[in-house]
ZASE-641141 format. One line per 2 residues: number of its first residue (from 1); their letters; for each residue x, y, z of N, C-alpha, C. Coordinates in pm, whole numbers, plus 32768, in hexadecimal, padded with zeros to 4 digits. Example, Ala and Ser with C-alpha at 12.3 -4.5 7.8 and 13.67 -1.06 7.14 Angstrom:
% ZASE-641141
1> as> 8527,7DC7,830C,84CE,7E3E,830C,8528,7EB6,830C | 8505,7F1F,82C4,8557,7F96,82CA,850A,8003,8313;
END
This chain:
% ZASE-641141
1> xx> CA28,AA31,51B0,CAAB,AA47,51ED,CB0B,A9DD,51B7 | CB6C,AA04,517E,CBEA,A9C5,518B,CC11,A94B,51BE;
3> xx> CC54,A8DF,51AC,CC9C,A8A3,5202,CD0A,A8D9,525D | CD1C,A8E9,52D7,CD7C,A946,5308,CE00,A959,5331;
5> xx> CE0D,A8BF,52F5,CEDA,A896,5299,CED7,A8D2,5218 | CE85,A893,51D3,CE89,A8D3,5167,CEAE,A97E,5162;
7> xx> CE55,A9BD,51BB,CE80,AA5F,51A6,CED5,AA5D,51E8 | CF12,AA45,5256,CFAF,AA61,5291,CFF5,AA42,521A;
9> xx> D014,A9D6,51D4,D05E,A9B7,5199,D05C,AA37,512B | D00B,AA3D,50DF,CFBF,AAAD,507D,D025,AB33,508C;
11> xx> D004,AB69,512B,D04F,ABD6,5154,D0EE,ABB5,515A | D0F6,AB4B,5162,D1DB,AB3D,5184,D204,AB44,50DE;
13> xx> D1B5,AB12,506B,D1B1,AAFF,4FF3,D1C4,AB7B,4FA4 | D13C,AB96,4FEF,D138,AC4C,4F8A,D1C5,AC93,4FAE;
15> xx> D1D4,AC74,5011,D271,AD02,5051,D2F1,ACB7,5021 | D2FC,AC1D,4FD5,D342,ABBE,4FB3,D392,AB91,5017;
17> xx> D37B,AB90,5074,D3EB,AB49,50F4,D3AE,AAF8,50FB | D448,AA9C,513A,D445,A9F3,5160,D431,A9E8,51AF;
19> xx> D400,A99D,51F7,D3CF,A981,5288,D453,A98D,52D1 | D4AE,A961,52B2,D541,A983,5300,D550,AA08,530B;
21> xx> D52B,AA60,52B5,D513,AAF4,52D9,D4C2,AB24,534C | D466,AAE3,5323,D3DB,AB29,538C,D41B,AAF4,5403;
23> xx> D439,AA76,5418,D4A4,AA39,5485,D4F1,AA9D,54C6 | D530,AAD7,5496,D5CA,AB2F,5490,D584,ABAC,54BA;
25> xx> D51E,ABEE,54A3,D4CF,AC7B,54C9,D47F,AC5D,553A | D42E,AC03,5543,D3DD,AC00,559B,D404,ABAF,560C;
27> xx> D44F,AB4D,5633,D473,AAE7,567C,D417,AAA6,5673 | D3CF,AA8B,562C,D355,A9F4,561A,D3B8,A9A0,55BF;
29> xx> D3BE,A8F6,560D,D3D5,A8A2,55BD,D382,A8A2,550B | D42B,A868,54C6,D3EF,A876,5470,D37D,A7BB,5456;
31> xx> D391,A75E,54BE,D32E,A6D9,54B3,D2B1,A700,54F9 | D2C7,A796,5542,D238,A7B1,555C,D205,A7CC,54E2;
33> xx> D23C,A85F,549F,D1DC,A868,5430,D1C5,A82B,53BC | D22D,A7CC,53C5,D1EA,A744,5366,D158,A6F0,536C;
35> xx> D145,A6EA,53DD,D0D8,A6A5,5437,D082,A6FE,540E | D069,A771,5439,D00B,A7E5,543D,CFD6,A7EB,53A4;
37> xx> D05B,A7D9,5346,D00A,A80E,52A2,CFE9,A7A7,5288 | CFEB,A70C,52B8,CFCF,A69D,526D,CF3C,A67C,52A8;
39> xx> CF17,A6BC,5326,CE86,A6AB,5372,CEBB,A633,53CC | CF13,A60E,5401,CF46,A5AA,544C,CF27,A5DB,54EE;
41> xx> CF1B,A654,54E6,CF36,A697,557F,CEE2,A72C,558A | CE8A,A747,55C4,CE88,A7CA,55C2,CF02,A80F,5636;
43> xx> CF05,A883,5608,CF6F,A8EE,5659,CF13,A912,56B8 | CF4C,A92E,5735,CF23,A987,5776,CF0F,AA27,577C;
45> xx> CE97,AA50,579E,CEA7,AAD4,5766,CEEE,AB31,5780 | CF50,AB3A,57FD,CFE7,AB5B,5835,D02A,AB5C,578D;
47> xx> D048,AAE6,5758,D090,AAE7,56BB,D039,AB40,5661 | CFE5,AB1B,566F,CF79,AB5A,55FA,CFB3,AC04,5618;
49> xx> CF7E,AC2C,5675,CFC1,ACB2,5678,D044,ACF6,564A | D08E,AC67,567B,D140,ACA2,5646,D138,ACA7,559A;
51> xx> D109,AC34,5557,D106,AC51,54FD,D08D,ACC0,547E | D041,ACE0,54DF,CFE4,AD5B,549E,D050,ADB4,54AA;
53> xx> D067,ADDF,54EF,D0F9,AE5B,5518,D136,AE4E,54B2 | D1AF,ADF2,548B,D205,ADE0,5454,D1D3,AE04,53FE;
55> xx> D15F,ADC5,5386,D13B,ADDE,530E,D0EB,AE61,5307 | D0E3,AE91,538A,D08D,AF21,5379,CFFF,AF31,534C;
57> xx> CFC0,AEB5,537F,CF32,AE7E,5353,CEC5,AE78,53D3 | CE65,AE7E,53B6,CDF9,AE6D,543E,CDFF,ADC3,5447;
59> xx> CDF0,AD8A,54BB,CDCC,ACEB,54BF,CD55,ACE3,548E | CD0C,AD03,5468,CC8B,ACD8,53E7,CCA7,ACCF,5359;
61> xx> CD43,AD2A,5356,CD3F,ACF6,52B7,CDBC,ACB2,52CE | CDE6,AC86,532D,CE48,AC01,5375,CE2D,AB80,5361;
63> xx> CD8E,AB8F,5379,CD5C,AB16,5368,CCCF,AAF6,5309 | CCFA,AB64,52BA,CC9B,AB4D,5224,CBEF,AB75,526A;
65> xx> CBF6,ABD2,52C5,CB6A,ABE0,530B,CB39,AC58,52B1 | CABA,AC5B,525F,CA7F,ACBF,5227,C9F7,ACCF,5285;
67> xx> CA0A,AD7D,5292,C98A,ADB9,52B5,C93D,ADD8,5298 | C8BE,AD9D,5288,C832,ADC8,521B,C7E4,AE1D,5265;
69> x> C7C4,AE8F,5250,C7AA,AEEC,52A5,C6FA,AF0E,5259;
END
């Protein structure tokens, strides 16, 4: 698995928005998700959700979680 800043960050990257964006769409500070992609903080999963939504992603690939089945 992932580091799970690392893949938040990963996902705001791929869609090219600035965290002042994601700021601006989601109402999450953008010094939260600074914290969050640097591994300073985990999010709560309340956030985690807002931002699976936004990016239109499951929170497993939110947070770099692979399923070995």
């Amino acid at each position: 698995m992932a580091n799970y800043g690392e893949e938040i960050k990963y996902q705001r990257l791929l869609r090219n928005k600035t965290l002042l964006q994601v700021e601006h769409d989601t109402g999450i500070s953008n010094s939260n998700l600074s914290r969050w992609e640097s591994g300073k903080v985990i999010p709560s999963i309340d956030f985690c959700v807002i931002l699976a939504d936004y990016y239109s992603i499951t929170l497993d690939e939110l947070i770099g979680r692979e399923i070995n089945k």
